[in-house]
ZAMARGU-4260 file (C-alpha; in steps of 0.2 Angstrom, whole numbers, plus 5000, padded with zeros to 4 digits):
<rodrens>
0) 5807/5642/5545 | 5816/5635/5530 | 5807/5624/5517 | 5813/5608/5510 | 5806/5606/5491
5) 5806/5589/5483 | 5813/5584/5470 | 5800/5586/5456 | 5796/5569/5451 | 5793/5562/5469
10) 5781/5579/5469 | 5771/5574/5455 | 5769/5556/5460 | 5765/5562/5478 | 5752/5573/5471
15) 5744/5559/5460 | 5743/5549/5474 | 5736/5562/5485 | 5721/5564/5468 | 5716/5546/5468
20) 5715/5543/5485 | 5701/5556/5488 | 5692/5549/5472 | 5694/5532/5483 | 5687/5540/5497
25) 5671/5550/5489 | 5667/5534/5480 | 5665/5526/5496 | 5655/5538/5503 | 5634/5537/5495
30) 5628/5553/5489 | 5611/5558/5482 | 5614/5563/5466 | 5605/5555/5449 | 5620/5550/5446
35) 5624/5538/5461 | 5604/5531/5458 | 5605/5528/5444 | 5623/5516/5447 | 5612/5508/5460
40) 5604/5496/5448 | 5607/5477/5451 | 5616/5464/5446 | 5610/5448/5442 | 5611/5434/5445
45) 5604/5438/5461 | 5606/5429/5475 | 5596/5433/5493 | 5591/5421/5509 | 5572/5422/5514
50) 5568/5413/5528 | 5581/5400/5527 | 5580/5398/5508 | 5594/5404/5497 | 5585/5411/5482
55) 5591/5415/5464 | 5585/5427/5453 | 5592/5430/5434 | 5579/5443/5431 | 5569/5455/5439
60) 5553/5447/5442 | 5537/5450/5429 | 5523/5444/5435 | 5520/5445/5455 | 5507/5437/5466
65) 5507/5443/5483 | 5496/5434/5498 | 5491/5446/5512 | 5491/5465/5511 | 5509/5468/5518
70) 5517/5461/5502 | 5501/5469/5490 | 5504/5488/5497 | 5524/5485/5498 | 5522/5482/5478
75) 5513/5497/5477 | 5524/5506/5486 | 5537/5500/5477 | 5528/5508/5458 | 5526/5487/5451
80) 5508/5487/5448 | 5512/5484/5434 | 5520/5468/5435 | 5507/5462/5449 | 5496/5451/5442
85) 5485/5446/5459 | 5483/5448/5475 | 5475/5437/5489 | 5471/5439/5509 | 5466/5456/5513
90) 5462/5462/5530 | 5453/5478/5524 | 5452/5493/5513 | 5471/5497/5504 | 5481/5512/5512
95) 5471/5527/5504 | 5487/5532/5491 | 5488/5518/5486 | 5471/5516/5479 | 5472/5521/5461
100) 5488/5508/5457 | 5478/5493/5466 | 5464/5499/5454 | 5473/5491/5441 | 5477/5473/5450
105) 5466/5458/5450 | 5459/5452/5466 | 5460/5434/5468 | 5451/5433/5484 | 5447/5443/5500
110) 5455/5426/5509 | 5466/5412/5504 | 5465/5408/5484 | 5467/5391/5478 | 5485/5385/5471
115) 5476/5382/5454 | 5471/5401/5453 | 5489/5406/5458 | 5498/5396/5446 | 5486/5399/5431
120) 5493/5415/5431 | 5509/5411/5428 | 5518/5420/5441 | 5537/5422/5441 | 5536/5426/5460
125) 5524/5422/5477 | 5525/5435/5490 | 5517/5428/5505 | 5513/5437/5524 | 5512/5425/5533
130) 5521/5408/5533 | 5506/5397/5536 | 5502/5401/5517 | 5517/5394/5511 | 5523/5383/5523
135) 5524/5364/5527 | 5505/5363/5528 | 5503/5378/5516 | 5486/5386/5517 | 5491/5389/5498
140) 5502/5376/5494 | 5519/5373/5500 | 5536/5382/5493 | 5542/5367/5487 | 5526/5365/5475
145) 5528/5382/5468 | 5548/5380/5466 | 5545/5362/5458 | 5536/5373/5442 | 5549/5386/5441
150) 5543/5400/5453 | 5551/5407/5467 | 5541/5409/5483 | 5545/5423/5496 | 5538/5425/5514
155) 5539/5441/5525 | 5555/5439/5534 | 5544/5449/5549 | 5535/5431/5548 | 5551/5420/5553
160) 5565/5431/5559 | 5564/5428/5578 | 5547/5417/5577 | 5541/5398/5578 | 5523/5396/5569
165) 5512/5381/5571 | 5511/5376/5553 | 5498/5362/5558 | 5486/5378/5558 | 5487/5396/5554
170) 5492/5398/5572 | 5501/5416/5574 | 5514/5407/5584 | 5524/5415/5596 | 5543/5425/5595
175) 5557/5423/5602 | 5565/5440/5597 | 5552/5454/5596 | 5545/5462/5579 | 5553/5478/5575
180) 5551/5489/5559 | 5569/5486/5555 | 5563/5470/5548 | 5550/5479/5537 | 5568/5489/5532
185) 5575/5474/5527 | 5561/5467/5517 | 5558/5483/5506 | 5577/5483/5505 | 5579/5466/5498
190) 5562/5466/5488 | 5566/5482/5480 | 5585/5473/5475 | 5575/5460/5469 | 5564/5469/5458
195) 5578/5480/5452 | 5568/5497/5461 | 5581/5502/5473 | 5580/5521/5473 | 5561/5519/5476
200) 5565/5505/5490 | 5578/5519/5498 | 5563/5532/5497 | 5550/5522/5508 | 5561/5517/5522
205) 5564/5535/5522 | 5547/5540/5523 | 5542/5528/5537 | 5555/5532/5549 | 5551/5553/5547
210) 5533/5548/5550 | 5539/5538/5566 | 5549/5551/5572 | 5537/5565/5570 | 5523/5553/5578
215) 5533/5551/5594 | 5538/5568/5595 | 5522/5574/5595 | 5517/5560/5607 | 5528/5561/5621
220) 5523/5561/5639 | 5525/5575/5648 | 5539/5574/5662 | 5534/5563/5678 | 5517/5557/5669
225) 5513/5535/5674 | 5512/5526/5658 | 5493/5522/5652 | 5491/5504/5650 | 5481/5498/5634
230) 5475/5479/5627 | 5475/5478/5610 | 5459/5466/5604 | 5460/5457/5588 | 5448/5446/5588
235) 5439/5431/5595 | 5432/5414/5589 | 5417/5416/5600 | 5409/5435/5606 | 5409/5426/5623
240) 5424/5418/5622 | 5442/5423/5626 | 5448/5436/5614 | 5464/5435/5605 | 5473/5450/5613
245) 5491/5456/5610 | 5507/5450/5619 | 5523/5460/5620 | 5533/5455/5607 | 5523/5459/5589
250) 5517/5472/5581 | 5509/5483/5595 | 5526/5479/5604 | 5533/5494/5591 | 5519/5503/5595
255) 5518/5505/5614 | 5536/5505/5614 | 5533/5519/5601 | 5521/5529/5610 | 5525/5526/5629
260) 5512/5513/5633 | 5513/5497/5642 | 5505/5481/5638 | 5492/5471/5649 | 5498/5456/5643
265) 5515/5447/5645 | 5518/5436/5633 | 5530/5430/5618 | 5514/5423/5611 | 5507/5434/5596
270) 5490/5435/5600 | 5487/5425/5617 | 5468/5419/5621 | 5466/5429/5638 | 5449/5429/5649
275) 5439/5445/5651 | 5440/5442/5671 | 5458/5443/5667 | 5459/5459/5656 | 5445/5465/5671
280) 5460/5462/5686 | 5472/5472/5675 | 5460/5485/5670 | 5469/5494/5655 | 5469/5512/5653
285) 5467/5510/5634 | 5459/5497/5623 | 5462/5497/5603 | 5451/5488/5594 | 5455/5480/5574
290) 5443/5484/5560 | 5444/5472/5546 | 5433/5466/5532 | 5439/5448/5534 | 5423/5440/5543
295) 5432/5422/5548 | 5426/5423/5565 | 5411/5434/5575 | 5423/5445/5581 | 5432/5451/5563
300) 5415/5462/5565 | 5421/5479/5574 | 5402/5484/5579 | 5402/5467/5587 | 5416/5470/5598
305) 5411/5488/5602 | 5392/5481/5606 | 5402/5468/5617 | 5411/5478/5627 | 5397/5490/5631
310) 5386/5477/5635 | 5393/5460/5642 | 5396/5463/5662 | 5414/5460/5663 | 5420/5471/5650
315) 5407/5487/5654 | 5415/5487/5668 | 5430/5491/5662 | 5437/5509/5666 | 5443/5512/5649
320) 5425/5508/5640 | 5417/5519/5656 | 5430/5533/5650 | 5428/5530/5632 | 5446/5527/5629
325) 5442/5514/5615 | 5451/5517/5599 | 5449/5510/5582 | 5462/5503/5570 | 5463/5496/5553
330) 5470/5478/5558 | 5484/5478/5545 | 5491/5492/5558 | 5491/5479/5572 | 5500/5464/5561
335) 5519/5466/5555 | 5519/5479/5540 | 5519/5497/5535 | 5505/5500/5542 | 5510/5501/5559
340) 5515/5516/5556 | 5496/5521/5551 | 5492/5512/5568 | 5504/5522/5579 | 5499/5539/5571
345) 5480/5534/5574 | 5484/5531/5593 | 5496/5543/5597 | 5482/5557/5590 | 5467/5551/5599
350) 5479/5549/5615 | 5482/5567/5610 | 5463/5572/5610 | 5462/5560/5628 | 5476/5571/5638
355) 5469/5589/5631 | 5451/5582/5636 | 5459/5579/5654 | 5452/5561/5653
</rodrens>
């Protein structure tokens, strides 16, 4: 076959063009190197939406205030204790690797702190949970009233993405577009652009989607097996009264989904007040329990609810507390956060220990 050269000018300029567009092309693609974390930096003035407010950052924020544990172990997770200056509204004990940084951050309180011990601390950011904190009838104080001294306020987009809250009370509300942990994602994204700690952001979204993965491979149904039914019990405001249970769409959503479960109770409402005779009807396979060291109502108490369900003569009767298919979980695992992820590792062992027990 007879070859045609070029002339060698058009060559070289063929070959220049050739050189530049693969430079283009590798730069589009992200690579791991030290040298592509380290370009990863970021460039203020910053500019982010949270939960319908545009927010503007010049800096990376110094001084942090977080209200509720999602926001205080995302901080840590994030290497800023550091720049934490106080944390508020804690459901129980923090994730055990995280212990040693948190040593180093001042409690404000186990519940909701006052405005006046927020803002004495001079915070250059308010990360908040739950909306009811910061909201129009902020438990805290509003966002406005932070904003109007000059310091930006930030509420867990997995607490206004796809949900309507009662901001009369510090109702749970109810969603319109279920939880899922690609929220978390896109919090520990944003925050972690915010606080100028990208690669570390990168790192922990890495970390919670192998644990997921390995989690549901180990807990997958064998072939043909029905689904166990499960209630998840968060609390109560009386021991006698209708507990808050779990409807479809929050956090326990992503874990029976996760784990092959279904849910009892249908409803878009959070945490739905349902009658024991109800829950008897239904008669779940399962029954996951929240511990927590908040003690708002009688039923925060897990040895409450345990004693509750062994003796009251609705719930004894139940063929998961015959079987003793109860199991326990820090409640942080059952609210929108990380620890969902503890919280679907927990259950998916002890259903583990229930199938190899042939119970």
């Amino acid at each position: 076959m007879a070859v045609r050269l070029l002339p060698r000018s058009l060559a070289v300029i063929m070959c220049l063009m050739s050189l530049l567009l693969t430079q283009q092309v590798r730069a589009s693609q992200p690579t791991d190197t030290a040298e592509h974390t380290m370009a990863s930096h970021t460039h203020y003035p910053l500019t982010i939406d949270n939960c319908g407010r545009s927010l503007t950052f010049r800096q990376a924020p110094q001084r942090l205030v977080t209200l509720g544990q999602l926001e205080s172990e995302l901080m840590l997770s994030l290497g800023v204790a550091d720049r934490m200056v106080g944390t508020a509204v804690w459901f129980g004990p923090v994730r055990p690797s995280l212990r040693q940084a948190n040593q180093t951050v001042p409690r404000l309180s186990e519940d909701v702190p006052s405005f006046e011990s927020v803002t004495r601390l001079r915070p250059d950011l308010v990360a908040a949970q739950f909306t009811y904190h910061l909201g129009t009838h902020g438990e805290v104080a509003t966002r406005d009233q932070f904003e109007q001294l000059g310091i930006h306020t930030w509420v867990s987009p997995s607490d206004c993405i796809g949900k309507q809250v009662t901001e009369s009370s510090n109702s749970d509300g109810s969603r319109s577009r279920p939880f899922t942990m690609a929220m978390i994602d896109q919090e520990i994204t944003q925050l972690a652009r915010i606080l100028d700690v990208q690669a570390r952001g990168k790192t922990l979204i890495d970390q919670l989607h192998q644990r997921i993965a390995r989690v549901r491979a180990e807990a997958a149904l064998p072939r043909g097996s029905d689904r166990p039914t499960v209630v998840y019990w968060f609390s109560s405001p009386r021991l006698q009264g209708d507990p808050w249970v779990a409807g479809n769409d929050g956090a326990p959503g992503v874990i029976s989904r996760t784990l092959g479960l279904d849910n009892i109770i249908d409803s878009a409402q959070e945490w739905p007040a349902v009658s024991w005779e109800r829950i008897a009807t239904l008669d779940p396979d399962i029954i996951v329990i929240a511990d927590m060291n908040r003690r708002r109502f009688p039923a925060d108490d897990v040895r409450k609810k345990l004693d509750f369900l062994h003796h009251d003569p609705v719930a004894r009767e139940l063929d998961a507390v015959k079987q003793g298919h109860i199991i326990t979980v820090e409640a942080q695992g059952l609210n929108p956060s990380m620890r969902v992820v503890d919280a679907i590792e927990t259950i998916g062992r002890q259903l583990a220990d229930f199938r190899a027990a042939g119970s």
